[in-house]
FILUM-447083 format. One record per atom (N, C-alpha, C): residue number from 1; residue in three letters; x, y, z. Coordinates in steps of 0.05 Angstrom, whole numbers, padded with zeros to 5 digits. Atoms other than C-alpha are relative to their C-alpha. Example, Ala and Ser with C-alpha at 12.3 -4.5 7.8 and 13.67 -1.06 7.14 Angstrom:
{k->1, r->ALA, c1->00018, c2->-00024, c3->00000}
{k->1, r->ALA, c1->00246, c2->-00090, c3->00156}
{k->1, r->ALA, c1->00018, c2->00024, c3->00000}
{k->2, r->SER, c1->-00016, c2->-00024, c3->-00001}
{k->2, r->SER, c1->00273, c2->-00021, c3->00143}
{k->2, r->SER, c1->-00015, c2->00022, c3->00014}
//
This chain:
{k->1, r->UNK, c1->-00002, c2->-00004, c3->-00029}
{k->1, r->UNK, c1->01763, c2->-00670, c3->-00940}
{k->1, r->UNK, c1->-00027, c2->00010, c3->00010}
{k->2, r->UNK, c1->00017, c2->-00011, c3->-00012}
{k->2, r->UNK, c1->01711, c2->-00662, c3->-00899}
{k->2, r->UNK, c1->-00010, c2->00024, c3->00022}
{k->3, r->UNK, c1->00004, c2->-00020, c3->-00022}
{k->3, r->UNK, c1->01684, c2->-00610, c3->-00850}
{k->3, r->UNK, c1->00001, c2->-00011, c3->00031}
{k->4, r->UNK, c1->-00009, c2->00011, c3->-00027}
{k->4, r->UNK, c1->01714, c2->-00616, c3->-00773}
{k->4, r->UNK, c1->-00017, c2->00006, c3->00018}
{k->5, r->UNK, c1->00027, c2->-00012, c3->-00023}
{k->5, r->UNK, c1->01653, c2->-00612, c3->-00720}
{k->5, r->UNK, c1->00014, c2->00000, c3->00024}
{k->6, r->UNK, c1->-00012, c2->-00005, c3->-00028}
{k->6, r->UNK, c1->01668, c2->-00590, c3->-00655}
{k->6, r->UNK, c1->-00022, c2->00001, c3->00006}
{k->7, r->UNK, c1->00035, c2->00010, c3->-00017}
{k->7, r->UNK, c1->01619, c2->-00607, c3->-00604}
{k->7, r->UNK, c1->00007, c2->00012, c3->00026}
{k->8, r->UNK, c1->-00004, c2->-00028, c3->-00025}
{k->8, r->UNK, c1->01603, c2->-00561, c3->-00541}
{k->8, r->UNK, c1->00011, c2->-00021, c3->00024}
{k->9, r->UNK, c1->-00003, c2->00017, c3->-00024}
{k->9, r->UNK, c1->01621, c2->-00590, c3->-00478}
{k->9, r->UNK, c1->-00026, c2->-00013, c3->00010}
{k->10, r->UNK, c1->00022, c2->00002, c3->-00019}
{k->10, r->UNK, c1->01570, c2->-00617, c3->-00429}
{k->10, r->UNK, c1->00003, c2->00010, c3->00024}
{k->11, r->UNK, c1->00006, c2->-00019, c3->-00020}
{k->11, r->UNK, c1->01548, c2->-00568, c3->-00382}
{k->11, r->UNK, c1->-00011, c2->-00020, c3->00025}
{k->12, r->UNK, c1->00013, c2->00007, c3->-00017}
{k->12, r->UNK, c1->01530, c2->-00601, c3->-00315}
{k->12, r->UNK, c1->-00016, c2->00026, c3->00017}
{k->13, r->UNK, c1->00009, c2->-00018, c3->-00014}
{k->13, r->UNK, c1->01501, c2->-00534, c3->-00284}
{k->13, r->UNK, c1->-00028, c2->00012, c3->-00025}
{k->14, r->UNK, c1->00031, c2->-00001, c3->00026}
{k->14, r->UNK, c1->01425, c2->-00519, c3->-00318}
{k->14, r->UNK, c1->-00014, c2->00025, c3->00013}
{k->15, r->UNK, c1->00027, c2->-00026, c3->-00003}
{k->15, r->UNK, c1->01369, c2->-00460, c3->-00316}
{k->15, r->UNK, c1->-00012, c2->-00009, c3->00026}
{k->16, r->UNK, c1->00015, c2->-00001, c3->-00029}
{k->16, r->UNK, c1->01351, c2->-00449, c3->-00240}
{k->16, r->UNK, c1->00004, c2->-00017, c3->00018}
{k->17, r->UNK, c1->-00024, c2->00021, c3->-00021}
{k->17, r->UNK, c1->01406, c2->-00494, c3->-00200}
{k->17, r->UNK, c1->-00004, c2->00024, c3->00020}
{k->18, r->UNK, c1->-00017, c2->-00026, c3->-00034}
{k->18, r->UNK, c1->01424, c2->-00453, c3->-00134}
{k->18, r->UNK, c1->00018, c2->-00007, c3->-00001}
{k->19, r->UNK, c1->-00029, c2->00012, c3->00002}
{k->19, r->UNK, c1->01495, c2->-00444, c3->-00143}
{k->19, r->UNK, c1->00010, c2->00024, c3->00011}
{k->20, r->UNK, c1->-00027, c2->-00024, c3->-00021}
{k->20, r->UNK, c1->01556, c2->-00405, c3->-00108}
{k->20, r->UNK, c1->00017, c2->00012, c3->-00020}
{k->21, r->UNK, c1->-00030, c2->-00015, c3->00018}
{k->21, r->UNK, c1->01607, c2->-00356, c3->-00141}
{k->21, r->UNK, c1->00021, c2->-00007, c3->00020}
{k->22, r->UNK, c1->-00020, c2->00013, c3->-00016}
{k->22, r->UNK, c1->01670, c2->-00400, c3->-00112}
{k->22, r->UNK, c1->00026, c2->00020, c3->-00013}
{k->23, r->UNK, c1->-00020, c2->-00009, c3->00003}
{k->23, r->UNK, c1->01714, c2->-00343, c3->-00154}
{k->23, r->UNK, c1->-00001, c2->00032, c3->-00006}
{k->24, r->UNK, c1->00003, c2->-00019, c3->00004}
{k->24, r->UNK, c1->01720, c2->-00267, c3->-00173}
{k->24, r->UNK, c1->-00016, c2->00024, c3->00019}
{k->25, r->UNK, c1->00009, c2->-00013, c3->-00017}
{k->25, r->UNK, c1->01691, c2->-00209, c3->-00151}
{k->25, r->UNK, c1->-00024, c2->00000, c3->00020}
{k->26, r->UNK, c1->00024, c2->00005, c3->-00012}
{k->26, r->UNK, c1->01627, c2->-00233, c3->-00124}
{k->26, r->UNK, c1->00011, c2->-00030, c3->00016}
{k->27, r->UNK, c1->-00001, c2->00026, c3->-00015}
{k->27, r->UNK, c1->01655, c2->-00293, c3->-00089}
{k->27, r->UNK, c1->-00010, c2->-00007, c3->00025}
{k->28, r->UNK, c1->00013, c2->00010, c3->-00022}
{k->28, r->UNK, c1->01609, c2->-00327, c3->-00037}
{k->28, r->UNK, c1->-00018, c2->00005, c3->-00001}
{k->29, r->UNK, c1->00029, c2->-00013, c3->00006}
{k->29, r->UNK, c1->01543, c2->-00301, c3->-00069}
{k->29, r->UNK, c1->-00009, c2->-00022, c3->-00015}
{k->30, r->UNK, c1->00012, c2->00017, c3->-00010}
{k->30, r->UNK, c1->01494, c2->-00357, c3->-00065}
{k->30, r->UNK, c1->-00023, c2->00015, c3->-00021}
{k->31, r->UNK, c1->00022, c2->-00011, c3->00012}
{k->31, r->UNK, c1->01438, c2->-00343, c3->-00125}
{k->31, r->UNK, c1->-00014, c2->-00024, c3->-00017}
{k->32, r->UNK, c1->00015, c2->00013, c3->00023}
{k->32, r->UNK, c1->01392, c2->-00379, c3->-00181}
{k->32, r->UNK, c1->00017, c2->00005, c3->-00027}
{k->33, r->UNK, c1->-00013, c2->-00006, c3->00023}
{k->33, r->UNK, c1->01420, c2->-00389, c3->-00244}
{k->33, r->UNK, c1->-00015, c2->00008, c3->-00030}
{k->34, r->UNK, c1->00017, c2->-00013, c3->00023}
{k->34, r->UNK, c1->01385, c2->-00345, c3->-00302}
{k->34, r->UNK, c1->00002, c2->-00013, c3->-00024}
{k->35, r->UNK, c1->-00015, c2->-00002, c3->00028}
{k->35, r->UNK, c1->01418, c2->-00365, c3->-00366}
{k->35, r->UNK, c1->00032, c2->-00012, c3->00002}
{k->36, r->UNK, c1->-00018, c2->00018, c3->00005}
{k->36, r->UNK, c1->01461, c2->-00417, c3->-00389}
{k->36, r->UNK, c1->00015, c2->00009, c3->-00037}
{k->37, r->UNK, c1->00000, c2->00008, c3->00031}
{k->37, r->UNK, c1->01504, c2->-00408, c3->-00454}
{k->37, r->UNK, c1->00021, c2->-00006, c3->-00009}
{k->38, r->UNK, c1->-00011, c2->00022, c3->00003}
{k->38, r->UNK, c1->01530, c2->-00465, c3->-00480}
{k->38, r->UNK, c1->00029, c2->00006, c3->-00013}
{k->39, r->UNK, c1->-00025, c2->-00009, c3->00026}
{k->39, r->UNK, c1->01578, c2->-00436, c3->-00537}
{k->39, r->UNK, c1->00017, c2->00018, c3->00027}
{k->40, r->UNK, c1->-00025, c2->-00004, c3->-00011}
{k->40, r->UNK, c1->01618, c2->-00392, c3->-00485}
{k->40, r->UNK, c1->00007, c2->-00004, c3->00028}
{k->41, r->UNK, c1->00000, c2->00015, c3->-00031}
{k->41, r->UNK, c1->01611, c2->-00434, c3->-00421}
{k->41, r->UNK, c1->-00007, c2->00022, c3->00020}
{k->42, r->UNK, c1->00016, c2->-00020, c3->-00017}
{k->42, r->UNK, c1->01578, c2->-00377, c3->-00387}
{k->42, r->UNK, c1->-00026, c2->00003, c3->00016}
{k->43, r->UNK, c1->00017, c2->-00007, c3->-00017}
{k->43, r->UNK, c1->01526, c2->-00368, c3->-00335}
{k->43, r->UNK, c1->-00005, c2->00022, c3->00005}
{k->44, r->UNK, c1->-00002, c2->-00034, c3->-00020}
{k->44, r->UNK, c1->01490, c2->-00305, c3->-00303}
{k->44, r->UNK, c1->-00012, c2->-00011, c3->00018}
{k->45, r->UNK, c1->00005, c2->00008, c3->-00026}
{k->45, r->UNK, c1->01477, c2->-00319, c3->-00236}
{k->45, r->UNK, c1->-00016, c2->00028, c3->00020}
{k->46, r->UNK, c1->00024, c2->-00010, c3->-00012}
{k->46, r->UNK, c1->01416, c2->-00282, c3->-00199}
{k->46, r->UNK, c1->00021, c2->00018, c3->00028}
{k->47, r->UNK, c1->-00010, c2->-00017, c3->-00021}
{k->47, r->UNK, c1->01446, c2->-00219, c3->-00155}
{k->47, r->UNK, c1->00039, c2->00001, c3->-00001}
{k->48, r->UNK, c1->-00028, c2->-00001, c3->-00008}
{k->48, r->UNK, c1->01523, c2->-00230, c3->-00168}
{k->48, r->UNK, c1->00015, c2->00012, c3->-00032}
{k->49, r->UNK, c1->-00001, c2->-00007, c3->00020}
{k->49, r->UNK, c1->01568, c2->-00196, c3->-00221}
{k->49, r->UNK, c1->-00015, c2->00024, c3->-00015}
{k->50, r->UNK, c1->00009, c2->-00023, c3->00005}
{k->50, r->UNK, c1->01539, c2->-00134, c3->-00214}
{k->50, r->UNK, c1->00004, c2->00022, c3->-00029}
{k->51, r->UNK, c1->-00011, c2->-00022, c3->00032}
{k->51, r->UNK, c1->01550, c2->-00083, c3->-00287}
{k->51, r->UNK, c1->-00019, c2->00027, c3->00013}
{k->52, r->UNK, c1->00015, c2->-00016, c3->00003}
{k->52, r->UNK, c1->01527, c2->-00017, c3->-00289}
{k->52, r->UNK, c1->-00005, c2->00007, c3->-00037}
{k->53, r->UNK, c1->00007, c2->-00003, c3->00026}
{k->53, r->UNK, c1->01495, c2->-00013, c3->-00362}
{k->53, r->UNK, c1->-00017, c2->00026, c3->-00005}
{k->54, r->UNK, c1->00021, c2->-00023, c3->00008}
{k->54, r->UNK, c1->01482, c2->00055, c3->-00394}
{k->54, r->UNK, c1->-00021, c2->00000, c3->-00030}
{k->55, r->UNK, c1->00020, c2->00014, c3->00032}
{k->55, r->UNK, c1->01414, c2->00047, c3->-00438}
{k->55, r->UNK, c1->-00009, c2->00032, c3->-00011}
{k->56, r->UNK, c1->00017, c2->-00029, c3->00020}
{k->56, r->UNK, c1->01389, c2->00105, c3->-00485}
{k->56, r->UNK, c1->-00029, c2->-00011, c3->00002}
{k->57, r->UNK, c1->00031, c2->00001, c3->-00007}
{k->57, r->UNK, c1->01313, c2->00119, c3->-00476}
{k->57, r->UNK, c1->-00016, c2->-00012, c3->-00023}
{k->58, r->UNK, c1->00022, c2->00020, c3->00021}
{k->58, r->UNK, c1->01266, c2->00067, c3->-00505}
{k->58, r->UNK, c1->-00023, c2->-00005, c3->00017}
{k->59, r->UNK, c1->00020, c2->-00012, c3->-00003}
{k->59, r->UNK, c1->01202, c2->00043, c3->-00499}
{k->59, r->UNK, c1->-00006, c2->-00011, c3->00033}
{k->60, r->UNK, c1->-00001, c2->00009, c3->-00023}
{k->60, r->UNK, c1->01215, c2->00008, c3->-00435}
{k->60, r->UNK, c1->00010, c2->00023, c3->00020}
{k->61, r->UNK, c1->-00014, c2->-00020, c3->-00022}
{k->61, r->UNK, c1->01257, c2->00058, c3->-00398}
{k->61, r->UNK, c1->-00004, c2->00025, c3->-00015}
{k->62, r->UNK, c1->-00002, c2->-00020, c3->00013}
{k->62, r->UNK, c1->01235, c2->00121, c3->-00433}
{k->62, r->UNK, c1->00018, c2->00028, c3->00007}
{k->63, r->UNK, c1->-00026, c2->-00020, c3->-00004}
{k->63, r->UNK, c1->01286, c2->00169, c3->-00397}
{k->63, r->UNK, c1->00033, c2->-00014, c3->00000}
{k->64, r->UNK, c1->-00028, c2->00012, c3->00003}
{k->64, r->UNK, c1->01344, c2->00122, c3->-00409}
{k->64, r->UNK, c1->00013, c2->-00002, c3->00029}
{k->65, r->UNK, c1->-00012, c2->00000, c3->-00031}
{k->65, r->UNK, c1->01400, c2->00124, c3->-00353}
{k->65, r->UNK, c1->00019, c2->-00024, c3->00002}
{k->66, r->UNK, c1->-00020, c2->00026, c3->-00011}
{k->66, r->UNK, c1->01444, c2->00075, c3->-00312}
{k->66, r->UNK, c1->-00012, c2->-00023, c3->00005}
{k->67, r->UNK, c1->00020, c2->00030, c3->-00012}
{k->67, r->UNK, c1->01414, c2->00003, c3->-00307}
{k->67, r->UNK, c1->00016, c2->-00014, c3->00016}
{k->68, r->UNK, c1->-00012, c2->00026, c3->-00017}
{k->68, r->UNK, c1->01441, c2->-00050, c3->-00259}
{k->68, r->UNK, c1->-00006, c2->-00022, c3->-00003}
{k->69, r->UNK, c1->-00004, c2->00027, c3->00018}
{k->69, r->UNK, c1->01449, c2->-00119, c3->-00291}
{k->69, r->UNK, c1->00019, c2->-00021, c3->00009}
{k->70, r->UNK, c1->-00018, c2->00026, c3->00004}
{k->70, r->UNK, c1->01471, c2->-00187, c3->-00280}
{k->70, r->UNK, c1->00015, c2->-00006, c3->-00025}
{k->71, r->UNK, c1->-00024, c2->00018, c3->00016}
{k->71, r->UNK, c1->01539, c2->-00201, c3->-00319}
{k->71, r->UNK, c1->00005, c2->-00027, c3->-00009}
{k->72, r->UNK, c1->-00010, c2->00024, c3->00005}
{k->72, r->UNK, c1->01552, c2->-00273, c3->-00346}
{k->72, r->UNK, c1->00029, c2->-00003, c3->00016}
{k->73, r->UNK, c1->-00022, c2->00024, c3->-00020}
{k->73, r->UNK, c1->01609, c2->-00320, c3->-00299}
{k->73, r->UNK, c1->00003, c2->-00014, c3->-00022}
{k->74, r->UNK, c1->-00013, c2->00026, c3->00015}
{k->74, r->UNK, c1->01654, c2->-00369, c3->-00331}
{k->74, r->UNK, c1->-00025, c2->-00021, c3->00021}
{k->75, r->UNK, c1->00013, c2->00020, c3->-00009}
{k->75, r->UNK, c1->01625, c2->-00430, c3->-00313}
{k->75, r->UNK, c1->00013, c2->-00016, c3->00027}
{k->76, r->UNK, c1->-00012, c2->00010, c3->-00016}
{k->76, r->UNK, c1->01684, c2->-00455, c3->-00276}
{k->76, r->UNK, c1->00007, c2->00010, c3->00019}
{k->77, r->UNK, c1->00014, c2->-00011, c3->-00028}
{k->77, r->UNK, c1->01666, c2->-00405, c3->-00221}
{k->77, r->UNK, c1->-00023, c2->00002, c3->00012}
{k->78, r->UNK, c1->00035, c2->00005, c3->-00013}
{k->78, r->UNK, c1->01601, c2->-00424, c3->-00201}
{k->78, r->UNK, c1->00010, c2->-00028, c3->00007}
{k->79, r->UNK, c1->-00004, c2->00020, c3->-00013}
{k->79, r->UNK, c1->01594, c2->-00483, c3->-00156}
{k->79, r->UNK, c1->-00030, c2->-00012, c3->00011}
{k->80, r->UNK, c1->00023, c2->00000, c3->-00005}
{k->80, r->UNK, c1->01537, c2->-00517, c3->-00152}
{k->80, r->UNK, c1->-00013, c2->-00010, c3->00041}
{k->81, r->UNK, c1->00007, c2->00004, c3->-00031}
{k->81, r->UNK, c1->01496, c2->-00515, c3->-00084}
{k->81, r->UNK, c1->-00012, c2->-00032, c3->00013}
{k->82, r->UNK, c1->00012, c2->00023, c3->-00017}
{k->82, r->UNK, c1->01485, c2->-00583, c3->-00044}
{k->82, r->UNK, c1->-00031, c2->00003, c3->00011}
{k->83, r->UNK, c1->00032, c2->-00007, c3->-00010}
{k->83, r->UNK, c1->01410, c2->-00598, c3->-00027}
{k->83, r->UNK, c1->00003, c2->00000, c3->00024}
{k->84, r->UNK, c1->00007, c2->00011, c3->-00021}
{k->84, r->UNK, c1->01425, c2->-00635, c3->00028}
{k->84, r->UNK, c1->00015, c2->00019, c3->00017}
{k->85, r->UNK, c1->-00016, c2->-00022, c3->-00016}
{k->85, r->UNK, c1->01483, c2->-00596, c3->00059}
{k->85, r->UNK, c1->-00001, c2->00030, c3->00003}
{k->86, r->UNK, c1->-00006, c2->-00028, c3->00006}
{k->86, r->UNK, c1->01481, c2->-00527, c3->00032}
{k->86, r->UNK, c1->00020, c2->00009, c3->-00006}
{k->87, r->UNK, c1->-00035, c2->-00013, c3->00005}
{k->87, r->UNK, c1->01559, c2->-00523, c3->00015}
{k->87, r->UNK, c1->-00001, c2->-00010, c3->-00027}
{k->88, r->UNK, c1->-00007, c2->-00003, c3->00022}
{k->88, r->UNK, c1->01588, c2->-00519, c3->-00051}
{k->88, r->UNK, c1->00011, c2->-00040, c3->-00014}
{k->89, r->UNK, c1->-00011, c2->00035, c3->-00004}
{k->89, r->UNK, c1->01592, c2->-00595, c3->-00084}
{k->89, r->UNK, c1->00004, c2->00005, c3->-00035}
{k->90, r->UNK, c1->-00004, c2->00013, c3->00024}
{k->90, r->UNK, c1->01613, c2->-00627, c3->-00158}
{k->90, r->UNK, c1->-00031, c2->-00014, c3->-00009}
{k->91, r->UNK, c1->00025, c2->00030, c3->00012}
{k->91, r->UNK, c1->01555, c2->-00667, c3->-00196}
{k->91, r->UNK, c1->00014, c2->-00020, c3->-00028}
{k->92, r->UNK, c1->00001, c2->00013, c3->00009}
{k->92, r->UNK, c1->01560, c2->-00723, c3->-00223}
{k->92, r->UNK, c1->-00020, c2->-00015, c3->-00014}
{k->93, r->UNK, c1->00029, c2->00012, c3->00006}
{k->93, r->UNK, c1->01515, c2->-00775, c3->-00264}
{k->93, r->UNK, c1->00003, c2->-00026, c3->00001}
{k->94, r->UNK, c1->00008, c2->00035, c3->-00013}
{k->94, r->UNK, c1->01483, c2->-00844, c3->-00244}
{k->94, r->UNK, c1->-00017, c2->00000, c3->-00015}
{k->95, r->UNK, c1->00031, c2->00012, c3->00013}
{k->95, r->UNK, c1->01436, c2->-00886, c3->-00273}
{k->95, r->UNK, c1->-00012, c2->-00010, c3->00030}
{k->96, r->UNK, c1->00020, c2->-00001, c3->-00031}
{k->96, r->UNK, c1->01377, c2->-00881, c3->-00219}
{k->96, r->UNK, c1->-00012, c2->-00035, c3->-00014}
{k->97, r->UNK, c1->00005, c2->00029, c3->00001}
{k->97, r->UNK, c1->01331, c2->-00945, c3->-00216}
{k->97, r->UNK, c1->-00021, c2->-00009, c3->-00028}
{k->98, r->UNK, c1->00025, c2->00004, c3->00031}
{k->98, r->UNK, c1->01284, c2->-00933, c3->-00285}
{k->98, r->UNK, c1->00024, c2->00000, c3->-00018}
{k->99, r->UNK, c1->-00027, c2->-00004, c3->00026}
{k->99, r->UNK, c1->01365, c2->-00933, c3->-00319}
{k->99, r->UNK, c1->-00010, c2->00018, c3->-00012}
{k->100, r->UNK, c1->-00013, c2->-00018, c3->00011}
{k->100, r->UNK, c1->01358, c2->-00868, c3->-00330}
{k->100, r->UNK, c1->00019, c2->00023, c3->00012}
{k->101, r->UNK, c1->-00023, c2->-00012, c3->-00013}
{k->101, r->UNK, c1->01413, c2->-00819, c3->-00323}
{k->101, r->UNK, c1->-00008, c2->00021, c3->00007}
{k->102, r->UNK, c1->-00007, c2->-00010, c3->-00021}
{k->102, r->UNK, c1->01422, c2->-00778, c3->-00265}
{k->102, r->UNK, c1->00011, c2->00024, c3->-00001}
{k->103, r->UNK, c1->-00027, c2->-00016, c3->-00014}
{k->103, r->UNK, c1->01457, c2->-00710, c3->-00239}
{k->103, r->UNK, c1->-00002, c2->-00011, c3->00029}
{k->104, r->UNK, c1->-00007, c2->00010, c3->-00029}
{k->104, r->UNK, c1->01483, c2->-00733, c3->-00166}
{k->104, r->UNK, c1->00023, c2->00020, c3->00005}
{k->105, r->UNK, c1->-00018, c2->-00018, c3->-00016}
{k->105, r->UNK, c1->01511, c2->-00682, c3->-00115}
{k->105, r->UNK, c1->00030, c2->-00022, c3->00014}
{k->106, r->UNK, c1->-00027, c2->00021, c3->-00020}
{k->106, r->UNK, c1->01586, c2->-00722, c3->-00099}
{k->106, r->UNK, c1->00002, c2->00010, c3->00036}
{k->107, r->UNK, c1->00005, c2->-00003, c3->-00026}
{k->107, r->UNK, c1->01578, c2->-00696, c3->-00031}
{k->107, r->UNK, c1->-00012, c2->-00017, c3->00010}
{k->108, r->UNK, c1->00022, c2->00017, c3->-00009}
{k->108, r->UNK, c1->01521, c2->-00726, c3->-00018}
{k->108, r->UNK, c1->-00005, c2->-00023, c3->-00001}
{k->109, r->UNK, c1->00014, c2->00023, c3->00020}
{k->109, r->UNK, c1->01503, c2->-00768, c3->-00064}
{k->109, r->UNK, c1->-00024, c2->00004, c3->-00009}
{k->110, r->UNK, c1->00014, c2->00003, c3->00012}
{k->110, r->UNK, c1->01441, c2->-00742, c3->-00070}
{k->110, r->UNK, c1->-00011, c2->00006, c3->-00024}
{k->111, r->UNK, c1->00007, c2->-00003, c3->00032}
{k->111, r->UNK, c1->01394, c2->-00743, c3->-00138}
{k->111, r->UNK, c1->-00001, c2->00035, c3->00000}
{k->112, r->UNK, c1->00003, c2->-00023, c3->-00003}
{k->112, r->UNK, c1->01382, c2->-00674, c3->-00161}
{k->112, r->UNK, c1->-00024, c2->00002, c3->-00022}
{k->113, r->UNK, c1->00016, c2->-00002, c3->00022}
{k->113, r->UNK, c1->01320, c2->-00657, c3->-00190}
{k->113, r->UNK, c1->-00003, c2->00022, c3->-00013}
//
């Protein structure tokens, strides 16, 4: 018998989209997307998902204390932002006119670069 591979999904949302929190406590906060990670479909999204993180004194923060930190989002609360419109849309993928493939805002339609 062989060994069973499981393969990650495909993420349509990538490092530095503008996207919406469409769920939880931050919902309707409009940020950049920091960090993508693949294995637990998670995002941190720039300003939303606030934590308060207590750090012991190192060489960065040498009196330690309370930090304030972007949390990781499921993925399936973020929404990615329309260029054209500015409201919350789906992407999709096309083959553009060099056949290669595409993200496309379904709203729109347009490409997304």
């Amino acid at each position: 018998m062989g060994k069973i591979q499981i393969t990650q999904p495909k993420l349509k949302i990538r490092k530095g989209d503008l996207v919406q929190v469409i769920a939880g406590n931050s919902k309707g906060i409009q940020g950049k997307v920091l960090e993508v990670n693949v294995k637990t479909s998670r995002v941190t999204v720039e300003g939303a998902s606030i934590v308060s993180k207590h750090t012991k004194p190192n060489a960065t923060n040498p009196n330690g204390g309370i930090v304030k930190q972007e949390a990781p989002i499921h993925i399936s609360n973020v929404a990615f932002v329309d260029p054209k419109s500015g409201k919350p849309t789906r992407i999709g993928r096309q083959r553009n006119s060099e056949d290669k493939l595409v993200r496309v805002a379904k709203k729109s339609g347009e490409e997304i670069k």
